[in-house]
RODO-2510 file (C-alpha; in nm, 4 decimals, decimal comma):
residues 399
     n   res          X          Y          Z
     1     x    -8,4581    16,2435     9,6825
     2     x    -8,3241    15,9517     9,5093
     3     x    -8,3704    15,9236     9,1365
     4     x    -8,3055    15,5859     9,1457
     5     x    -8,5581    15,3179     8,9762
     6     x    -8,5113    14,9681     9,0921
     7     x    -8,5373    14,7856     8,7548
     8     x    -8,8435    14,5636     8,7168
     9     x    -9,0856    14,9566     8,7816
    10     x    -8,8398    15,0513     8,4533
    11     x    -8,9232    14,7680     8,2912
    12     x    -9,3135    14,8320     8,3946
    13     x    -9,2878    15,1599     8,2480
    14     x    -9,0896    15,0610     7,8966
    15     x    -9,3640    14,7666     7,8001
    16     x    -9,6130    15,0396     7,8291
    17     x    -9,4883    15,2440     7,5480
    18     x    -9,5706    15,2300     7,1828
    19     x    -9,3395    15,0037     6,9978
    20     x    -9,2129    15,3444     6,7931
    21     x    -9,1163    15,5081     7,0833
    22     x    -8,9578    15,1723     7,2770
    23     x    -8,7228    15,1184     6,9933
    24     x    -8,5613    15,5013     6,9540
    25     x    -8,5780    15,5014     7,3294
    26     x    -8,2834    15,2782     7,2293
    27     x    -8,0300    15,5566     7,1930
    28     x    -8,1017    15,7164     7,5452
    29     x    -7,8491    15,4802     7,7467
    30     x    -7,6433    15,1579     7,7734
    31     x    -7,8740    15,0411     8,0527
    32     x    -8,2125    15,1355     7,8217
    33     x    -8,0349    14,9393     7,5598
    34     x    -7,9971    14,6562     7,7488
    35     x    -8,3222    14,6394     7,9375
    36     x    -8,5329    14,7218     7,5926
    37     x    -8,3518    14,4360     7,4287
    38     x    -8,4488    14,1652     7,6565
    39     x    -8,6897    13,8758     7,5245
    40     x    -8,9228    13,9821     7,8612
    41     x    -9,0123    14,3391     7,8063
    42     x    -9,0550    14,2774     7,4093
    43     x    -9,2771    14,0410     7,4489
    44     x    -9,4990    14,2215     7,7449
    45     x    -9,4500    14,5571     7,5268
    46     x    -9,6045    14,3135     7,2785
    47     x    -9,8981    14,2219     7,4808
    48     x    -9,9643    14,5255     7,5623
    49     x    -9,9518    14,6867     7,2209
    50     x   -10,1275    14,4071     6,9710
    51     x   -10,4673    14,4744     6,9808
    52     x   -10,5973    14,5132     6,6507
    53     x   -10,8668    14,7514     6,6364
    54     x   -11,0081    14,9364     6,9592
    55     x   -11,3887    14,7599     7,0065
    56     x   -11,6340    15,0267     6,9069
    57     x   -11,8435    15,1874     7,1216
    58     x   -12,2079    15,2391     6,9087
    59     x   -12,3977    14,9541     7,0485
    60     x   -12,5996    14,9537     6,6657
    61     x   -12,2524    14,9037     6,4786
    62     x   -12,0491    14,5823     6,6305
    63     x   -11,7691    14,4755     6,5528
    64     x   -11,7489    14,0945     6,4261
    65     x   -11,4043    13,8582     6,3671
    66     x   -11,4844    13,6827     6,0557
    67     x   -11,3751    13,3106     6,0184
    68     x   -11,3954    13,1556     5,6600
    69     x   -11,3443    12,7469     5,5961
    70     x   -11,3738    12,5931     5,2911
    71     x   -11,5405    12,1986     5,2978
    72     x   -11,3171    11,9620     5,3265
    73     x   -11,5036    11,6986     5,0911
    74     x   -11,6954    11,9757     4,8599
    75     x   -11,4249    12,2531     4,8149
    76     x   -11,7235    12,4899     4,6348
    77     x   -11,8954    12,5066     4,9504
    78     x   -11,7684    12,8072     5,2263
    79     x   -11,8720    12,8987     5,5508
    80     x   -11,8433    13,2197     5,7041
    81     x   -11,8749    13,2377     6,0667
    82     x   -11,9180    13,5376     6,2595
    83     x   -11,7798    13,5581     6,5931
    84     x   -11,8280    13,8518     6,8672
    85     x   -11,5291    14,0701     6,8951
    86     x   -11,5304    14,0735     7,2913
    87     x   -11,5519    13,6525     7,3488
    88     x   -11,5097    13,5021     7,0223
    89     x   -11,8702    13,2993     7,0773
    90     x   -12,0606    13,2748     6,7335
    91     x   -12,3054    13,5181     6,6132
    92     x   -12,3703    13,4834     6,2909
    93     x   -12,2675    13,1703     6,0246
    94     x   -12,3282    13,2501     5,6526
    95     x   -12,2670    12,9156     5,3970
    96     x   -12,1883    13,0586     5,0447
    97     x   -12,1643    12,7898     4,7310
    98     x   -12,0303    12,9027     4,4156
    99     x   -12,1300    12,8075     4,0734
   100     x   -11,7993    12,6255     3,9339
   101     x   -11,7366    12,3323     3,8419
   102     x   -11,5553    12,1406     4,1430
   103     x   -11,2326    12,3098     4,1866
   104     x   -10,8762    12,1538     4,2753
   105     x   -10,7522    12,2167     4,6155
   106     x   -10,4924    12,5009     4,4488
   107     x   -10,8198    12,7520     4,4231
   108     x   -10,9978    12,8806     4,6594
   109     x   -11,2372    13,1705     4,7612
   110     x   -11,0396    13,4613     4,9538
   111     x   -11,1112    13,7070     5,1437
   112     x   -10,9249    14,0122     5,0094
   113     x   -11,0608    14,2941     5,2878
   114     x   -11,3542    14,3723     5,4292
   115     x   -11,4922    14,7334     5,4704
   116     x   -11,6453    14,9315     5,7485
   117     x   -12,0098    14,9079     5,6291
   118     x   -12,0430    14,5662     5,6132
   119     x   -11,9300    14,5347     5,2548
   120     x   -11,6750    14,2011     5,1687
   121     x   -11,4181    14,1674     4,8593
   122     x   -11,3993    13,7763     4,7977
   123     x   -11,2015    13,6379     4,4914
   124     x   -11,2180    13,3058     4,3040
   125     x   -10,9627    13,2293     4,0432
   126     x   -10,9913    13,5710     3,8429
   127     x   -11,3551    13,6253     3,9332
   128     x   -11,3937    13,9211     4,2006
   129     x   -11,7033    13,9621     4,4345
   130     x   -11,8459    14,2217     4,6411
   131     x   -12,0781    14,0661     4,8926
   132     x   -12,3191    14,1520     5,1950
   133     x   -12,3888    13,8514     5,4221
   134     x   -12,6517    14,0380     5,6003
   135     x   -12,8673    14,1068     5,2753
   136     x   -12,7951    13,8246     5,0433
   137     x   -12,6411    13,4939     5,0276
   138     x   -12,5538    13,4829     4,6369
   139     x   -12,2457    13,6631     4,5241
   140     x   -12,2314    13,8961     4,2545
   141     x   -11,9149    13,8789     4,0157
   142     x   -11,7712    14,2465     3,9043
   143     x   -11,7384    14,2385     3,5219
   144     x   -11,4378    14,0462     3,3913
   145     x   -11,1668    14,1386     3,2220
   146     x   -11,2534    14,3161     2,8319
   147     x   -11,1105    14,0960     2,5851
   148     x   -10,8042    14,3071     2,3945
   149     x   -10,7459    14,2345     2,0314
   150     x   -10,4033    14,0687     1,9732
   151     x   -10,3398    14,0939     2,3111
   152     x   -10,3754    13,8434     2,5945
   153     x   -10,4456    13,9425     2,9445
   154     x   -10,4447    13,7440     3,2731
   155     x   -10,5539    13,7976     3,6204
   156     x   -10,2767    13,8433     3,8633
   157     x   -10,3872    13,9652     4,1574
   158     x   -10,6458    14,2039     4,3266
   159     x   -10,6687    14,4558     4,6326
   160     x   -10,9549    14,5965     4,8214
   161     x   -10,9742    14,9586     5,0344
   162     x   -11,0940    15,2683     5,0891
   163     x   -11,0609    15,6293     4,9386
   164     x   -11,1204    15,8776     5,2148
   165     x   -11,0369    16,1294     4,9146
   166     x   -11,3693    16,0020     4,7548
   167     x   -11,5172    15,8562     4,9925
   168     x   -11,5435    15,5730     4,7673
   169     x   -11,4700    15,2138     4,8384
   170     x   -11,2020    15,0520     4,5489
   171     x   -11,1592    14,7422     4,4157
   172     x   -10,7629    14,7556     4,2283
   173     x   -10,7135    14,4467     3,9623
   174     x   -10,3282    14,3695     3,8453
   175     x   -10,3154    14,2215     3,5047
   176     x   -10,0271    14,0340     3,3133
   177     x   -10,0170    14,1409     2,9551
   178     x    -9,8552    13,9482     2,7191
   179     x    -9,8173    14,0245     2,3019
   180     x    -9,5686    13,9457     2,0691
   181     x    -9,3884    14,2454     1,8191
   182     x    -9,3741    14,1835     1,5014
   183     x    -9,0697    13,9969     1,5448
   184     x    -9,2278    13,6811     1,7341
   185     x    -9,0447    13,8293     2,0824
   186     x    -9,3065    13,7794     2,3379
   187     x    -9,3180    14,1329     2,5317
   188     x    -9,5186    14,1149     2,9160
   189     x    -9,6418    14,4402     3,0978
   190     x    -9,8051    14,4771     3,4203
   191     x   -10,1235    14,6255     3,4429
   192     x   -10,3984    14,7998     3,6743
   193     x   -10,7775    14,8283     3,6734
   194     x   -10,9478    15,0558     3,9598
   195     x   -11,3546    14,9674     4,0122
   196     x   -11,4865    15,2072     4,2136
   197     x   -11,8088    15,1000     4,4061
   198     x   -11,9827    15,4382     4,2958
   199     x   -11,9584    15,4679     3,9279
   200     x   -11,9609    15,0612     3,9370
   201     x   -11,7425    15,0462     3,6662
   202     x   -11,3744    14,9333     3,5937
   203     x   -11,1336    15,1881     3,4295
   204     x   -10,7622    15,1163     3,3694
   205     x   -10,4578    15,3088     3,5240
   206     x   -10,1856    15,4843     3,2965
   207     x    -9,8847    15,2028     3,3695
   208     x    -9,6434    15,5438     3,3358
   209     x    -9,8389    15,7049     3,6425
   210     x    -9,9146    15,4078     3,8422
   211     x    -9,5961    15,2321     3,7930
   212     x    -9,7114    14,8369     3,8341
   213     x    -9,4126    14,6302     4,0046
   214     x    -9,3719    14,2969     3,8797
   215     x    -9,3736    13,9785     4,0690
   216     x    -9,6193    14,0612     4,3517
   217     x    -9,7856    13,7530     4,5076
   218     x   -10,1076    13,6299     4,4322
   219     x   -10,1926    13,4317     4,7364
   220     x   -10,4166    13,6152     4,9610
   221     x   -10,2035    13,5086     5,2997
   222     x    -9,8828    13,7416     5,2252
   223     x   -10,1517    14,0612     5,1865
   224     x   -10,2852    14,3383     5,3894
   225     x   -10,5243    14,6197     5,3970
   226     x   -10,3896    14,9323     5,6456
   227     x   -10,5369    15,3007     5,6828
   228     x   -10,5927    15,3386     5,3057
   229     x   -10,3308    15,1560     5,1147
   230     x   -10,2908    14,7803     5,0050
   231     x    -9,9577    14,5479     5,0653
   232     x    -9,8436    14,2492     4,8872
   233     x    -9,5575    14,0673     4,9050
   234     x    -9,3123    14,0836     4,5595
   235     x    -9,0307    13,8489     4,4701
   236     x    -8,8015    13,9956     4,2441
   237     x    -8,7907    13,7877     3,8874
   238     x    -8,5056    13,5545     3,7735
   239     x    -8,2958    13,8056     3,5724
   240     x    -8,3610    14,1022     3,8332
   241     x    -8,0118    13,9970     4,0302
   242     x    -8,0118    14,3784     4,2482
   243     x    -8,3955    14,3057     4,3705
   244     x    -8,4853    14,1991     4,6956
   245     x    -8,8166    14,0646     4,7926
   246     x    -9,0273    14,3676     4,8765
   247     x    -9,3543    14,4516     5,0375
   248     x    -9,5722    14,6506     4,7449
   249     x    -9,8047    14,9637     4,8335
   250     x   -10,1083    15,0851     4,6806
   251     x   -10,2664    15,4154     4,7724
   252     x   -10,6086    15,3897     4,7259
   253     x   -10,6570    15,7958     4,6941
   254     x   -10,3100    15,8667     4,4622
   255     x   -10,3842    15,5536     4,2809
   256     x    -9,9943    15,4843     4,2920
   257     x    -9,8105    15,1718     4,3871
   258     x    -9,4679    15,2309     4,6050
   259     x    -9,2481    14,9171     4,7610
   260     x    -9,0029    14,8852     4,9950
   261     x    -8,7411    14,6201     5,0322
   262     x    -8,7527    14,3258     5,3223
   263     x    -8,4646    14,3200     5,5523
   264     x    -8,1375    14,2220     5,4432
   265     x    -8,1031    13,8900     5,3749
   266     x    -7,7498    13,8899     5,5918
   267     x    -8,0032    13,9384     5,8952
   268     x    -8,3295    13,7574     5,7913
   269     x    -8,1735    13,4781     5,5963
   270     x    -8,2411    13,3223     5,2996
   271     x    -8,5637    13,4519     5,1172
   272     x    -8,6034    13,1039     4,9717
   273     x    -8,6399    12,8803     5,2880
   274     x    -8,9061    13,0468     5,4683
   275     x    -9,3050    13,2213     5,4380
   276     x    -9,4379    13,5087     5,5514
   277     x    -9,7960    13,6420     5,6774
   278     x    -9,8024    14,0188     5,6504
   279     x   -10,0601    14,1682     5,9472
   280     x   -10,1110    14,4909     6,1561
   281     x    -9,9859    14,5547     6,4952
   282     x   -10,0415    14,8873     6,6401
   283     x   -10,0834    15,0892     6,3702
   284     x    -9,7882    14,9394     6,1539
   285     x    -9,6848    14,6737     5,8694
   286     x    -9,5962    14,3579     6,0470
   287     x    -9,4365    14,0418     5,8796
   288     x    -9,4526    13,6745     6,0382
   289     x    -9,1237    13,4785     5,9095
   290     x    -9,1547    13,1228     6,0013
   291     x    -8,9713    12,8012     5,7625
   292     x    -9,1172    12,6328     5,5033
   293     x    -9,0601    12,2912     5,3849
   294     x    -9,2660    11,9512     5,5280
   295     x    -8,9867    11,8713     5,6948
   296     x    -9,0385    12,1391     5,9696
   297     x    -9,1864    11,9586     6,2247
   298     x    -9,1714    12,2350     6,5273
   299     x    -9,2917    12,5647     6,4170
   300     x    -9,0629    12,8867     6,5040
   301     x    -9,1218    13,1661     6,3945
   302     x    -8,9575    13,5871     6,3802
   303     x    -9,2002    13,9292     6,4255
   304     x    -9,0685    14,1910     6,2372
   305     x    -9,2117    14,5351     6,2058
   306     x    -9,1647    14,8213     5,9900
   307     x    -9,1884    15,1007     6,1515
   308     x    -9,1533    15,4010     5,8324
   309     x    -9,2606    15,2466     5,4626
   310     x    -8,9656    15,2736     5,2310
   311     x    -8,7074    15,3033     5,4660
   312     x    -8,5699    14,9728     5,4773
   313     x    -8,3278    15,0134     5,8054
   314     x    -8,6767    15,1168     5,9887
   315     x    -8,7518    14,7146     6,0018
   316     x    -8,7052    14,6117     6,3671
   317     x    -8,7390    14,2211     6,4657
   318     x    -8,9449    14,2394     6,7676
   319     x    -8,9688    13,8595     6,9294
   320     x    -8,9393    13,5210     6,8338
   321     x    -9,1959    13,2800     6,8971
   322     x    -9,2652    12,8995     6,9409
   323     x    -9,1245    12,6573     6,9333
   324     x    -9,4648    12,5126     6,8991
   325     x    -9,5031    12,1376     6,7790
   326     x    -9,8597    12,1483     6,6215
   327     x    -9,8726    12,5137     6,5055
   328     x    -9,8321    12,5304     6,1374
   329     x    -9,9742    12,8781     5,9823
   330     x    -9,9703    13,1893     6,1293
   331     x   -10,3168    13,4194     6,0822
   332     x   -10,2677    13,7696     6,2600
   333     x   -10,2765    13,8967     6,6024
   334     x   -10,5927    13,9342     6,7904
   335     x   -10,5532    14,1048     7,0686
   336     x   -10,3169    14,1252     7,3742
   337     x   -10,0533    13,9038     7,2549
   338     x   -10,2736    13,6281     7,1297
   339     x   -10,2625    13,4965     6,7952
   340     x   -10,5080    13,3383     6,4996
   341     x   -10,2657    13,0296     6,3923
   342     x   -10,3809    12,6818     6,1930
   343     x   -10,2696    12,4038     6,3170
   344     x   -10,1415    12,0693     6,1483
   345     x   -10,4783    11,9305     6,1455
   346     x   -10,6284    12,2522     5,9657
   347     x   -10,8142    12,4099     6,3006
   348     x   -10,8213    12,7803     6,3748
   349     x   -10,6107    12,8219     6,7213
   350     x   -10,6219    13,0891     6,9212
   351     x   -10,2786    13,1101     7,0372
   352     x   -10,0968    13,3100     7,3494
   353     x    -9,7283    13,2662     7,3064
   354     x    -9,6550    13,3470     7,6689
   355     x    -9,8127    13,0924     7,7955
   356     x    -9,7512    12,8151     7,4977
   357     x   -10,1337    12,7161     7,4831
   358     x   -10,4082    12,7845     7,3037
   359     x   -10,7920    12,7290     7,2555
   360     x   -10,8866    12,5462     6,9478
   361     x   -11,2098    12,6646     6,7448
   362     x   -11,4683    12,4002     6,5520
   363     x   -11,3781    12,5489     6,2728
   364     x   -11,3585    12,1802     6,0162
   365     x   -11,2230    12,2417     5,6448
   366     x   -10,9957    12,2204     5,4214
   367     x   -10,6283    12,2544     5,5356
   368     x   -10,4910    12,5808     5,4080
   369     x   -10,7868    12,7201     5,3774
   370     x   -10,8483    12,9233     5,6828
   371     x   -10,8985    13,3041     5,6837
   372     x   -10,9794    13,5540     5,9597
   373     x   -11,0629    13,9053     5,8985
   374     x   -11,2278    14,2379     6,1041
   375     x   -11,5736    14,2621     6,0365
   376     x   -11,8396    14,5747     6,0783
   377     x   -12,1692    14,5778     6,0080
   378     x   -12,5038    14,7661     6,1464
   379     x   -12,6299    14,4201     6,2636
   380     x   -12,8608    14,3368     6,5480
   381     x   -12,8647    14,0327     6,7019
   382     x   -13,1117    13,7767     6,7498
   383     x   -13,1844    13,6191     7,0624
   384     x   -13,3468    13,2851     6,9922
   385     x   -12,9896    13,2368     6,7718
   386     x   -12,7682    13,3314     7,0285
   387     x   -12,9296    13,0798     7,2741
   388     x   -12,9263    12,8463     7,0021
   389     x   -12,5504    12,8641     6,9626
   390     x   -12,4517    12,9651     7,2796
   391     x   -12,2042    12,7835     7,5315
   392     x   -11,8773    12,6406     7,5111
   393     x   -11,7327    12,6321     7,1422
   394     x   -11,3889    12,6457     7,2266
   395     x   -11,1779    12,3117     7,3424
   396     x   -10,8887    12,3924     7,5613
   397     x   -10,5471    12,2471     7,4446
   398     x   -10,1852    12,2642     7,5510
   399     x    -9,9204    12,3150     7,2873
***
């Protein structure tokens, strides 16, 4: 008997495998080498491999993807849309206004993570929420920050997950503390806060235990909620010349922050001409690299994965995708190879790189705005709204 395989059943067999196993599956010949490294099986290993979340299967808990938009013309005013995780059709819309004066188009209300029971963690400037659409359409602010006595403390940034320890949900706050000695040198420390939704109060971390890294992002679209632990992106400050940008950690149960560096910048390129979306594919910390500037007019961008936190040679670039002349922001994967990406007019596309096209949502707000997030929730649906915003919501478009 032959042991031959002719070579597209080998490359039917290699898409199928997890992307952990394709890529040490590296080592086993020349010919693997060669056949796992082409552009074709990536991309249908890919496909086959980026769902986010397996649908559930209790009929009384659904799974939602959550779509958030801020108005274009009143920038206080958000709209939450609820789609169903199987067709994307709208379920459930939710229209939240917040009491602040109008804002300028640099602030906006983010959606940090959202938890299995139907429980949301939004953030506006350095107030924090914890909401739930299906009981209230008022948000609730957590208690600021305590005032310190000849000390000033900002918001920096905030992170939202679950302690399986405790089975407690968490709410982590970074701080920027800033005092001056008593000779007039201006001294800054980062800081943590922990809220945990049981006691429902804030308590801060020991800075020796926790270890705070500085210069972790505040924008909402480089972060990432995964299995129990929190990810930002950090860039290293001026004066830190051995640093590399870094992805930052936080264990919700150890209450510890850990980093790991990006790939090196003699593969990726320069740090400083391009953006990144952090998401989760499979199971693992994925990072969208695409250009930055206005003068990038067709949008390209790199998948890199890391396959083993703080083990920086673990990074593996996967595919590149595009070009793509009105794609503009990538969102995260939804399933099968399809991606969430904003477009240059500010619509949420749903995007399928192998074929180039994509189906554009009604989704009108402000550009930049534009969030998508998992959503449970023991919800059950009504009928006469369904009907009501049934059909066709979806406009086909070629890229």
């Amino acid at each position: 008997m032959s042991t031959y395989l002719p070579e597209e059943v080998m490359i039917n067999i290699l898409s199928r495998l997890p992307p952990k196993s394709l890529i040490r599956f590296k080592c086993v010949s020349k010919t693997w080498r060669s056949l796992i490294g082409t552009p074709d099986l990536i991309s249908r290993n890919l496909i086959n491999h980026s769902t986010l979340i397996s649908k559930s299967e209790d009929p009384n808990n659904p799974i939602f993807f959550l779509v958030k938009a801020t108005d274009k013309i009143d920038t206080s005013k958000h709209t939450f849309s609820f789609l169903s995780y199987d067709n994307l059709d709208p379920e459930y819309t939710s229209e939240v206004i917040l009491n602040h004066p109008q804002p300028n188009h640099g602030l906006n209300l983010d959606i940090v993570g959202s938890s299995s029971d139907g429980l949301l963690c939004l953030c506006f400037a350095s107030t924090i929420y914890l909401w739930d659409p299906t009981t209230s359409s008022a948000l609730e602010p957590l208690p600021p920050i305590t005032p310190r006595e000849m000390v000033n403390v900002y918001f920096h940034s905030v992170g939202f997950g679950f302690d399986s320890t405790s089975n407690d949900f968490k709410v982590v706050r970074l701080l920027n503390v800033q005092f001056r000695s008593a000779t007039n040198l201006l001294h800054i420390s980062q800081e943590a806060e922990v809220y945990s939704v049981s006691s429902g109060s804030w308590r801060q971390l020991d800075p020796q235990v926790a270890r705070v890294p500085y210069g972790i992002h505040i924008q909402s679209k480089a972060t990432m909620y995964l299995d129990g632990d929190f990810f930002w992106c950090a860039t290293p400050l001026p004066l830190d010349n051995n640093e590399d940008e870094k992805i930052v950690r936080f264990d919700f149960a150890s209450e510890v922050f850990k980093s790991t560096s990006f790939p090196d910048a003699s593969v990726i390129g320069d740090y400083s001409s391009w953006k990144t979306t952090l998401t989760a594919l499979n199971g693992s910390i994925a990072m969208l690299v695409y250009p930055s500037g206005k003068e990038v007019e067709m949008l390209c961008f790199d998948l890199w994965v890391l396959f083993e936190f703080g083990v920086r040679e673990s990074w593996t670039k996967l595919i590149r995708i595009g070009p793509s002349l009105d794609l503009e922001r990538p969102l995260g994967f939804w399933g099968y190879g399809r991606m969430f990406m904003e477009n240059k007019e500010g619509q949420l596309v749903l995007y399928d790189p192998s074929t180039n096209t994509g189906k554009i949502f009604p989704f009108d707000g402000l550009k930049g705005s534009l969030q998508v997030a998992l959503y449970n929730e023991f919800w059950e649906t009504n009928e006469e709204t369904s009907e009501e915003d049934g059909g066709e919501v979806q406009e086909e478009v070629n890229q």
